[in-house]
N, C-alpha and C positions, 0 to 999 in steps of 0.2 A: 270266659275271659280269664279266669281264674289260672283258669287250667293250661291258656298259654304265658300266662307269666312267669308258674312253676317250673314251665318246658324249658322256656327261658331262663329263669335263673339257673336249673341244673343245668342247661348247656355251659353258661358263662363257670360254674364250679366246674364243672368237668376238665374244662379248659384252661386253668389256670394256673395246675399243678405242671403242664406242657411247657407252656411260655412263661414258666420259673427257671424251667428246668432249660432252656433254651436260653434266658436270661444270664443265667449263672453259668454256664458254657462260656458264653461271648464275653462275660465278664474273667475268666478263665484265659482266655486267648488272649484277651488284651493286657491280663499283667503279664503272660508270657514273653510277649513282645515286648514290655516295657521292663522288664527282668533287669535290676542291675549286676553289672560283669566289674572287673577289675578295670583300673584307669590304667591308660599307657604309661609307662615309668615307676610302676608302683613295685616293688621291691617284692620277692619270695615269701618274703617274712612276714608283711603285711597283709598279703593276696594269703597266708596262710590264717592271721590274725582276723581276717574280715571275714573271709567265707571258709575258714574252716579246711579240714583235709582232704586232699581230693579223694574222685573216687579210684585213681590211676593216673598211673605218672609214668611218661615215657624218657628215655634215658637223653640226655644230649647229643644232636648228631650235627655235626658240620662245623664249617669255621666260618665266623661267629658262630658259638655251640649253641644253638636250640631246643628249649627243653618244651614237654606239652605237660599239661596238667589236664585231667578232665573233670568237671564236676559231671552234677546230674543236669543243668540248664545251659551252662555253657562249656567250654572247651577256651583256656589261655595259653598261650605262645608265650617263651621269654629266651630274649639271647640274652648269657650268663645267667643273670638273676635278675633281671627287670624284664617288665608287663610290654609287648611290641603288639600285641594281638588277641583280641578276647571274642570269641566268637558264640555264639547262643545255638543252642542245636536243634 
């Protein structure tokens, strides 16, 4: 009797370090999803101020001039210098 409760408990220890580690993934994905991005209207300056420098900036193309910013979780659009589009990647 002994000897399957031991079985038993080292199975449930074996097991546990798996479904942390599964745990902590899913918890992982869902801040990703839940990521805050830049608000629509939010000025250059500010989207600079809140999350910092991107990691690449592409030059403005078109009329209305469209500029991209990329972080490392998301990607913002701005015609001139305000927030039109902030997309998570």
């Amino acid at each position: 009797m002994r000897s399957l409760v031991l079985i038993a408990l080292v199975g449930v220890v074996v097991a546990l370090p798996a479904q942390a580690d599964r745990l902590l993934i899913e918890r992982l994905e869902a801040s990703a999803e839940t990521a805050e991005t830049p608000r629509r209207g939010s000025s250059m300056e500010r989207v600079r101020e809140r999350f910092g420098e991107p990691e690449d900036t592409r030059e403005a193309v078109g009329d209305p001039p469209i500029t991209r910013w990329e972080y490392d979780a998301f990607t913002v659009f701005f015609e001139h210098d305000h927030v039109i589009h902030a997309v998570r990647r």
